[in-house]
C-alpha positions as CSV (number, residue, x, y, z in Angstrom):
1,X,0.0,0.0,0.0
2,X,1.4,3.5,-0.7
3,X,-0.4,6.5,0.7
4,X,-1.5,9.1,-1.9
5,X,-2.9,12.6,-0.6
6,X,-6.7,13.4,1.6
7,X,-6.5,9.7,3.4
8,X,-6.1,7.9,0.1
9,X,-4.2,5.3,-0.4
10,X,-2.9,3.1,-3.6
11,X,-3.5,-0.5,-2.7
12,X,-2.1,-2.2,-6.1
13,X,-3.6,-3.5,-9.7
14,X,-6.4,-4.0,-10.9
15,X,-5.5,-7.5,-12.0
16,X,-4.7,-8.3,-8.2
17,X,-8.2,-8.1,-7.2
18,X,-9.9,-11.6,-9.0
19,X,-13.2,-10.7,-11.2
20,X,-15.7,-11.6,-9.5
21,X,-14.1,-11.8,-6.0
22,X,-12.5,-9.5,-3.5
23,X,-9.4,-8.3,-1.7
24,X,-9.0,-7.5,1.6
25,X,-7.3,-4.2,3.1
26,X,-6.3,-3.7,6.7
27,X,-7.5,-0.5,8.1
28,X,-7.8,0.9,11.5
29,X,-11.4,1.2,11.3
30,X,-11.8,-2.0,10.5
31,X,-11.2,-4.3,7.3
32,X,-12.5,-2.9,4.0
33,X,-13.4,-5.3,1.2
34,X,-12.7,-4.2,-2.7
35,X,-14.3,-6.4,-4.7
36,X,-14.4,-6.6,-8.7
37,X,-16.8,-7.2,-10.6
38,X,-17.0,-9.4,-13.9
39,X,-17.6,-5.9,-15.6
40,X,-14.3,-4.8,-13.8
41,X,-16.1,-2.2,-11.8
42,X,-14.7,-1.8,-8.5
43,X,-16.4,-0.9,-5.3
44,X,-15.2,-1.2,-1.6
45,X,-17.6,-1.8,1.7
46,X,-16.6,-2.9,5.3
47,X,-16.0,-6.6,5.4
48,X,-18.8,-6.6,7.5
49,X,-22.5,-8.0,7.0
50,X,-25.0,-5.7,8.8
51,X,-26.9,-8.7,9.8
52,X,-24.7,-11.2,11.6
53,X,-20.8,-9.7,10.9
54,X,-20.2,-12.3,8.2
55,X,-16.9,-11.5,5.8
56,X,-18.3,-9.9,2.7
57,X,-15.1,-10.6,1.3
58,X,-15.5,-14.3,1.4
59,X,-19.3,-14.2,-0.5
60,X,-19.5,-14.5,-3.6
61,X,-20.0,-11.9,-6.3
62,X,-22.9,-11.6,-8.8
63,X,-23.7,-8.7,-11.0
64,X,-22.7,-6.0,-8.6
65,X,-24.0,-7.9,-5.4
66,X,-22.4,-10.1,-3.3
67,X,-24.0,-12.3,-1.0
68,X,-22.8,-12.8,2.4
69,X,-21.6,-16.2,3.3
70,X,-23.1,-17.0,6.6
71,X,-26.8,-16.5,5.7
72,X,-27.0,-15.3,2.0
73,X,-28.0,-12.4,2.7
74,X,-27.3,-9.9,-0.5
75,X,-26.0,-6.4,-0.4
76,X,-25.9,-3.8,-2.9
77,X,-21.8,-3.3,-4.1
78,X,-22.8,0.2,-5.6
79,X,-24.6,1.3,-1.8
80,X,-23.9,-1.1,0.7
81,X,-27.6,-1.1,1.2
82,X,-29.5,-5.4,1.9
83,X,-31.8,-6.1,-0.9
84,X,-35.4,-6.3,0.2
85,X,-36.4,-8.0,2.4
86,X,-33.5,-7.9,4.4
87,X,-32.6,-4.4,5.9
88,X,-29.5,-2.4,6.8
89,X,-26.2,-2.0,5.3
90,X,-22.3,-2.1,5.1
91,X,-20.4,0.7,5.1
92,X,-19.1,2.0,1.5
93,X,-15.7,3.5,0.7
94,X,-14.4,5.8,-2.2
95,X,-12.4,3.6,-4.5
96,X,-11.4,4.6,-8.3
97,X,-8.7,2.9,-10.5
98,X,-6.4,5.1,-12.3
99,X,-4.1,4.0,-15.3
100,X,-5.0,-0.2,-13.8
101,X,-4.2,1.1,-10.5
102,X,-6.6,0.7,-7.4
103,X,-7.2,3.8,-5.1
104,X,-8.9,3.8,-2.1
105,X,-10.1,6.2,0.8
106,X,-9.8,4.8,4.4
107,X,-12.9,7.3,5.2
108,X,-16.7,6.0,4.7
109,X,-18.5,8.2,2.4
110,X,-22.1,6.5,3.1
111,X,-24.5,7.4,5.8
112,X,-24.8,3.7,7.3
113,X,-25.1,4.1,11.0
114,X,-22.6,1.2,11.3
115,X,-20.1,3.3,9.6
């Protein structure tokens, strides 16, 4: 990880995350999930699911949802918000990939209360 400017930091390739799956970044708030998508968009929550703590990092990743792997429950990659009927959500982080390289802010830009 190299630290960029305004708490962001550079956390490696693109290619290093697997499509469809996540990576895992150590932060003092807690863990932070960046998961890719089969589209290679990129999107980073807590690597907590609001319902039971499950690793959202460890679900598995469809469309731009990933459902946790303790009780299936889905959440929204683009929001952090559960689909219906489930309710609540996982923090969500800044993350942007410049020139194949992944960026992300330590600070939660989503109004979850669990933030």
């Amino acid at each position: 990880m190299n630290a960029l400017h305004d708490g962001w930091i550079e956390i490696g390739h693109i290619d290093d995350i697997p499509r469809q799956g996540a990576r895992v970044v150590a932060a003092p708030g807690g863990n932070i999930a960046v998961f890719r998508t089969v589209d290679d968009a990129v999107f980073a929550l807590a690597d907590r699911c609001p319902h039971k703590g499950g690793p959202l990092s460890q679900g598995i990743v469809h469309g731009h949802q990933v459902a946790c792997p303790l009780h299936d429950w889905r959440i929204r990659l683009d929001t952090g918000q559960a689909v219906a009927p489930d309710e609540g959500c996982a923090a969500r982080y800044p993350v942007e990939v410049v020139a194949g390289l992944v960026r992300l802010r330590l600070l939660p830009d989503s109004g979850c209360p669990n933030a």
